[in-house]
C-alpha positions in Angstrom: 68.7 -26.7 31.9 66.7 -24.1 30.6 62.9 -24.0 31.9 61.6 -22.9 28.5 59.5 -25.6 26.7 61.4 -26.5 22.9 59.2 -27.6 20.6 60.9 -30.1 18.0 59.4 -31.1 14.9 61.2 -34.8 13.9 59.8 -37.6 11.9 56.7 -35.8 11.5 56.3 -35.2 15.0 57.0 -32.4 17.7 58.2 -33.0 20.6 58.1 -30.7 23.8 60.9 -30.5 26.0 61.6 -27.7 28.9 65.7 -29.0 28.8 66.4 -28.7 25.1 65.9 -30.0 21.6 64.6 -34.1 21.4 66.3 -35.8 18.5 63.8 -37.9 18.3 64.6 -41.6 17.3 68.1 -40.1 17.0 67.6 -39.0 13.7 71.1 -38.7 12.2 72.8 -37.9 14.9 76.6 -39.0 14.6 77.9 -41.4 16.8 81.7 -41.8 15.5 83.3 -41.7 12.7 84.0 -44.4 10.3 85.7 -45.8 7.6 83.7 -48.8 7.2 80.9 -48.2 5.0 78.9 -44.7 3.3 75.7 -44.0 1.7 74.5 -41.0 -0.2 70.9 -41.3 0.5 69.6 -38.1 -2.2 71.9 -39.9 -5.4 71.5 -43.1 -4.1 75.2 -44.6 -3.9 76.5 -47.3 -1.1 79.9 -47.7 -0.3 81.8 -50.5 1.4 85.4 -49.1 2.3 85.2 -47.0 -0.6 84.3 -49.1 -2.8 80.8 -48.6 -5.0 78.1 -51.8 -3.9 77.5 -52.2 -7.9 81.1 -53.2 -8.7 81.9 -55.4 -5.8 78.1 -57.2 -6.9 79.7 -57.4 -10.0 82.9 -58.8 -9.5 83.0 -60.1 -6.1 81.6 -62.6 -3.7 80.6 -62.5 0.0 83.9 -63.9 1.4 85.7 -60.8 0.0 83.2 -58.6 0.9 83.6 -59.6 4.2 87.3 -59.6 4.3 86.8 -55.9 3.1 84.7 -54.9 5.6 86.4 -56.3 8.3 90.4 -56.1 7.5 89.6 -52.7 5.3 91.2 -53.5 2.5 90.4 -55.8 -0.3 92.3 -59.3 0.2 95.8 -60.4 -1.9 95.3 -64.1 -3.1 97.1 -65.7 0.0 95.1 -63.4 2.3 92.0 -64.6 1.0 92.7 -68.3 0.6 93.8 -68.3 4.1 90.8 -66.5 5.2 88.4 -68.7 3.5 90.3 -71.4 4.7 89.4 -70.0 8.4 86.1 -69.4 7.9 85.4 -73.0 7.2 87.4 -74.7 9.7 84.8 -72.6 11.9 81.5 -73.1 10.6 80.5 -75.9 12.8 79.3 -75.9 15.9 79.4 -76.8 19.7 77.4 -79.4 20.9 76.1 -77.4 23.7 74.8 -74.8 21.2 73.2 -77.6 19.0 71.4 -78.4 22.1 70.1 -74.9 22.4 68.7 -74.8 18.9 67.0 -78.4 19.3 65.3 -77.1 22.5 63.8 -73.9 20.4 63.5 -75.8 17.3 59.9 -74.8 17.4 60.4 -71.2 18.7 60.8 -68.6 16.0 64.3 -68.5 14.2 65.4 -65.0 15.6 64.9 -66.4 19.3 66.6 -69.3 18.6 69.9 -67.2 16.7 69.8 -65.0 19.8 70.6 -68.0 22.5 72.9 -69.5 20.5 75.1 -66.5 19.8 75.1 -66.5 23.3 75.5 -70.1 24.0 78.6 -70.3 21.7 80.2 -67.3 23.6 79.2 -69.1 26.6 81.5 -71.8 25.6 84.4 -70.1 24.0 87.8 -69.6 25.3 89.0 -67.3 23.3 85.7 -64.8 24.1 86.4 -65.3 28.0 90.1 -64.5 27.8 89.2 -61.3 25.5 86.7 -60.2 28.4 89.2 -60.5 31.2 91.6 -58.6 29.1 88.7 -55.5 28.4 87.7 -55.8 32.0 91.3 -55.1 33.1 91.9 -52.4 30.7 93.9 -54.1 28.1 93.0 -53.9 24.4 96.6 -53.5 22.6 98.0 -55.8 19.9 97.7 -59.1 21.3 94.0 -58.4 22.2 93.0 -57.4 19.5 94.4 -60.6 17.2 91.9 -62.3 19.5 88.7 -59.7 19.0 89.1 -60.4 14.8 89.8 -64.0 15.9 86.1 -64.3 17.5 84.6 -62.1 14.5 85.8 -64.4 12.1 84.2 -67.3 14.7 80.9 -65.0 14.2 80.9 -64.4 10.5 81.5 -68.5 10.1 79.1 -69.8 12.4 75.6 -67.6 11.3 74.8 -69.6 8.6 75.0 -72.8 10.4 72.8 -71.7 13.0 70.1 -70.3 11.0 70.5 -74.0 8.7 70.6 -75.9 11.5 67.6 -74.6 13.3 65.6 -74.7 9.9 66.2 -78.3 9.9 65.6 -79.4 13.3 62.4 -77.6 13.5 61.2 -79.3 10.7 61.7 -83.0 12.5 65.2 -83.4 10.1 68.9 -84.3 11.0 71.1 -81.3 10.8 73.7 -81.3 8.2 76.7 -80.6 8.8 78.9 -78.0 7.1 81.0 -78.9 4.0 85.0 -76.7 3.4 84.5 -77.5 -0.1 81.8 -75.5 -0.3 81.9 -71.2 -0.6 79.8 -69.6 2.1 77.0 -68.8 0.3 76.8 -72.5 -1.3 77.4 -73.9 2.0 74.5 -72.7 3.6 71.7 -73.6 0.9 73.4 -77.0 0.5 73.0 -77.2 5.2 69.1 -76.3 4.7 68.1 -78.4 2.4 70.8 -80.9 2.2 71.5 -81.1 -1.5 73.9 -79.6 -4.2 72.2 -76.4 -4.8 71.7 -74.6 -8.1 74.5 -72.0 -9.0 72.1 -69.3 -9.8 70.2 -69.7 -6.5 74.0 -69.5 -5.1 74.4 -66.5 -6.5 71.2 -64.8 -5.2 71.8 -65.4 -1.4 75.6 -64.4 -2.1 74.1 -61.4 -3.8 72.2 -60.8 -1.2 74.4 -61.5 1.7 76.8 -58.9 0.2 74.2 -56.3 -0.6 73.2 -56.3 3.4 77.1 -56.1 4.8 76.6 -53.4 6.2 74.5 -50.2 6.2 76.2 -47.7 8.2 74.3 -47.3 12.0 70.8 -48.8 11.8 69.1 -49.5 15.0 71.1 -53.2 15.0 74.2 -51.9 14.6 73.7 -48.7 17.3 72.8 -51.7 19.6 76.1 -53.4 19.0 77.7 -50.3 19.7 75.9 -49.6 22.8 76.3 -53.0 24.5 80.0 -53.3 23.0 81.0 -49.7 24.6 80.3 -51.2 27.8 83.0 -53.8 27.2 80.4 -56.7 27.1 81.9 -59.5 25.0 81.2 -60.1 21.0 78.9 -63.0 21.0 77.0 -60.8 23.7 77.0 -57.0 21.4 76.2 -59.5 18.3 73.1 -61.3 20.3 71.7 -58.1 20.9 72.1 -57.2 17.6 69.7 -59.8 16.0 67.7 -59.1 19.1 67.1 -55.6 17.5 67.2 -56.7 14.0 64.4 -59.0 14.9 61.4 -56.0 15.4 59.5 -55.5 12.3 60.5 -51.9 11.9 64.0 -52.8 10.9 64.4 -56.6 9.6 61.3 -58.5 8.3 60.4 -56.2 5.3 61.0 -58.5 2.5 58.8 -60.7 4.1 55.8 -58.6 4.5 56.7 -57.3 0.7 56.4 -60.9 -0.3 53.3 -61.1 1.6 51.5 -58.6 0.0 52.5 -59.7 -3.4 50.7 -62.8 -2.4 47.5 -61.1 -1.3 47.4 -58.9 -4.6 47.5 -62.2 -6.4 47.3 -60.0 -10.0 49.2 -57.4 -11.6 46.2 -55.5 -12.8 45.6 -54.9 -9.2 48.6 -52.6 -8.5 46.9 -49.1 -9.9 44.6 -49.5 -6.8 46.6 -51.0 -4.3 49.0 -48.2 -5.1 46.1 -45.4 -4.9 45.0 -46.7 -1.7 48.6 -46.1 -0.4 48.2 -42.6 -1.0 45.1 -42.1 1.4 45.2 -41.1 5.2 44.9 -44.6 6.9 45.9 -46.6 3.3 47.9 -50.0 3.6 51.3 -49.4 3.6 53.0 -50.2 0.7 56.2 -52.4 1.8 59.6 -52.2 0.8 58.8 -48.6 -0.7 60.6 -45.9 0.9 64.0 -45.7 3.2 65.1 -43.5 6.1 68.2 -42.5 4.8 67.6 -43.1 0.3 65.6 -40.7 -1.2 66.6 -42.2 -4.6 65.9 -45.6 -5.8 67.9 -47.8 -3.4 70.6 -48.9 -5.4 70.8 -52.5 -4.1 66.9 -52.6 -5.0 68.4 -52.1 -8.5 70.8 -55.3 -8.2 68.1 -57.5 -6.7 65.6 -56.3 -9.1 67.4 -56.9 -12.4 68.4 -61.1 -10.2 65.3 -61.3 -9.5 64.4 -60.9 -13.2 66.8 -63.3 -14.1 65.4 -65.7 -11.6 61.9 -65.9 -12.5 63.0 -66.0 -16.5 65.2 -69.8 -15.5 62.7 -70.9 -13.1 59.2 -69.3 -13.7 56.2 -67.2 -11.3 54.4 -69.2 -10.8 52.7 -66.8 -8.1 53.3 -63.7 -10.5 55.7 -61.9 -7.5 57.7 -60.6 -10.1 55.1 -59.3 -12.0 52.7 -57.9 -9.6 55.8 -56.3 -7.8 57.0 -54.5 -11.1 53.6 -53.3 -11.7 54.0 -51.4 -8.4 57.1 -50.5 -9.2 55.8 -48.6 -12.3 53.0 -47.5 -10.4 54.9 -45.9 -8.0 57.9 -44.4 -9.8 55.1 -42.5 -11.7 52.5 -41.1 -9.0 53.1 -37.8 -8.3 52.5 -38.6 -4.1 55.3 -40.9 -4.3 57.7 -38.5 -6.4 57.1 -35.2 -4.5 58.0 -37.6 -1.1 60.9 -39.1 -2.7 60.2 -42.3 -2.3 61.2 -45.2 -3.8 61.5 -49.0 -3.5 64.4 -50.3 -1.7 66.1 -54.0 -1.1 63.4 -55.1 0.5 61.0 -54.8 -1.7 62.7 -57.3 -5.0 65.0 -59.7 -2.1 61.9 -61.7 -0.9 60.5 -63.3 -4.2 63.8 -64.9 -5.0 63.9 -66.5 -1.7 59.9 -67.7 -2.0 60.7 -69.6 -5.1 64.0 -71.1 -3.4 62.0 -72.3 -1.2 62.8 -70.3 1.7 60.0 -70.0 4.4 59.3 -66.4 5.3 60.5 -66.6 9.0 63.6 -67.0 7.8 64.5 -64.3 5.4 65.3 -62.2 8.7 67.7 -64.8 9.9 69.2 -64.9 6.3 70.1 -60.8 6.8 71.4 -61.3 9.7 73.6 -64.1 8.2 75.4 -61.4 6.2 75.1 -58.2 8.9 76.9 -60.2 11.1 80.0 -58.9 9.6 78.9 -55.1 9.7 78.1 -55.2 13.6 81.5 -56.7 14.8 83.7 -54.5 12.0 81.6 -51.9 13.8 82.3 -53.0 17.4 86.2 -53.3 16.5 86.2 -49.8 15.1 84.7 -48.4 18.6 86.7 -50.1 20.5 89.8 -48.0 19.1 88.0 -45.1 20.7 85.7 -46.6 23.1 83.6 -44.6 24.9 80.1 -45.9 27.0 77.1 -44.4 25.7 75.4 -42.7 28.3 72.6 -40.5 26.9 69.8 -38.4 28.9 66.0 -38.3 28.8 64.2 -35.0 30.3 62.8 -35.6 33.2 59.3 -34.1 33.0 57.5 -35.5 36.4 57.0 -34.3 40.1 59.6 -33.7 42.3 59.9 -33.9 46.0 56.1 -35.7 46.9 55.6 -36.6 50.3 55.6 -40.1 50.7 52.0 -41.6 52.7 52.8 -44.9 54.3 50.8 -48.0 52.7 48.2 -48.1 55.7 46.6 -44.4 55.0 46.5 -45.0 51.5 
């Protein structure tokens, strides 16, 4: 390693190192290649498999979202009646799991999805015969009918996990799962345990297809990481929402929503948008990305449901209004346009889900219902070409001290 100090300038900060360059944070350094999903962060374009996000929002629904992202390849009729079909014969789930939720029912959702990821893979056959098999090497076609097996299991059983805590920590008996119901319909109807609307239906399947996946956030590289090790699926997807659950990566909808509530009036964004601007300001949530700098175009989808949403059922709080007030605010302050930034999803997803009647500690849950398919699409990809992640830090302390025994210390 070379002796001479590097100074690195990432994220706004430099970094000394005597052994090199510091990608600090990892800034987009590649990890693999993929075929699963792409973004073009400076025109502002998402694809899933190749296909744009605005037409499948269009003209699909979760379920073949999901199938795309998972199988590659959008589904023939047969493939994705059967699929379906799969999905809800899995939703429920064990009673040992249940158990684990009714014992955090008062502990924050995230916790509570984390153990019982793990509890169901505790419990699962299928997830300790596909472990054996990694541990001794074996990952060929039998295998792997087993690994999309227990993604499916994964995909299915999110919903009813985040539903089912929602209800026992509110004093409620669970309900169970219904197979005449599509996903998206299925979960609002195990929450609150009534027919929901159709449009309200359509927002969360909206939303649970705009968040399918996003490439390699912080989640997903987690997945990777404790998958490459040949740790099981329900393990690489519990440390998944274990990551998703810090406020730097899920959990800005809800602190957009927040602040929409604190504002209280539209005539206060001007300021609120000003003060942004100063050293030390509030930050403004749901307003910039670290890979768009363009208007996020699932912000656009959500905005224009959102619209729609508050024109059938009202605001009463004015979210919709004080957030499109920022909106204008911001796409027409010079600070703002000479950074690039814009709002993203975040920053529309949360008022929808306010007036549903979602509480905020659960809009995080809610996106991991619908990354759950990105992170094991992801793991399956790497495990094509697995390799274990084994970066290096610089060391940058003492070598070779003489060690003083405890009694002349």
């Amino acid at each position: 390693m070379s002796e001479q100090a590097v100074q690195i300038r990432t994220g706004g900060k430099i970094l000394q190192s005597p052994c090199g360059p510091i990608i600090h944070g990892l800034e987009d350094v590649l990890i693999k290649n993929t075929s699963i999903s792409d973004i073009d962060g400076d025109k502002g374009i998402l694809w899933y498999r190749g296909y744009r996000i605005e037409d499948l929002a269009q003209h699909s629904t979760y379920e073949e979202v999901s199938y795309l992202i998972l199988y590659g390849k959008l589904p023939t009729k047969k493939d994705f009646e059967d699929y379906v079909s799969r999905l809800r014969k899995n939703r429920d789930l064990r009673p040992e799991t249940i158990e684990v939720i009714r014992n955090l029912a008062k502990a924050h959702p995230m916790f509570a999805l984390e153990a019982a990821v793990a509890a169901e893979g505790a419990y699962d056959e299928d997830n300790h015969k596909l472990a054996e098999a990694l541990r001794l090497g074996r990952y060929k076609a039998e295998e792997k009918e087993l690994a999309y097996k227990i993604a499916e299991k994964l995909v299915a059983k999110m919903p009813t996990i985040v539903a089912y805590h929602y209800r026992l920590s509110r004093n409620l008996d669970i309900v169970k799962p219904r197979e005449d119901l599509s996903h998206s319909a299925n979960f609002l109807y195990m929450m609150f345990g009534k027919e929901p609307d159709p449009l309200a239906v359509r927002g969360i399947d909206l939303y649970l297809m705009l968040h399918a996946d996003h490439e390699v956030p912080a989640s997903t590289f987690t997945a990777h990481v404790v998958a490459s090790t040949l740790s099981d699926l329900y393990s690489a997807v519990a440390a998944a929402v274990a990551a998703l659950k810090g406020p730097l990566h899920g959990g800005a909808n809800e602190m957009a929503v927040r602040s929409y509530l604190e504002i209280g009036d539209p005539s206060k964004a001007r300021d609120v948008v000003e003060a942004a601007t100063k050293p030390g300001g509030p930050k403004l949530m749901g307003v910039g990305h670290r890979v768009y700098k363009a208007y996020d175009p699932r912000a656009k989808i959500f905005r224009e449901f959102s619209k729609n949403y508050v024109a059938k059922f009202g605001d009463p709080k004015n979210l919709y209004a004080i957030a499109s007030a920022i909106e204008h605010e911001v796409l027409n302050h010079p600070y703002f346009q000479q950074r690039r930034l814009y709002p993203n999803v975040d920053f529309w997803s949360g008022i929808a889900f306010y007036y549903m009647g979602v509480p905020y500690e659960y809009f995080t849950p809610i996106f991991a219902v619908s990354r759950v398919v990105g992170w094991v699409a992801h793991i399956l990809e790497y495990w094509e070409n697995n390799r274990i992640f084994r970066p290096r830090a610089c060391y940058v302390g003492p070598h070779d001290l003489q060690y003083v025994p405890i009694e002349q210390r």
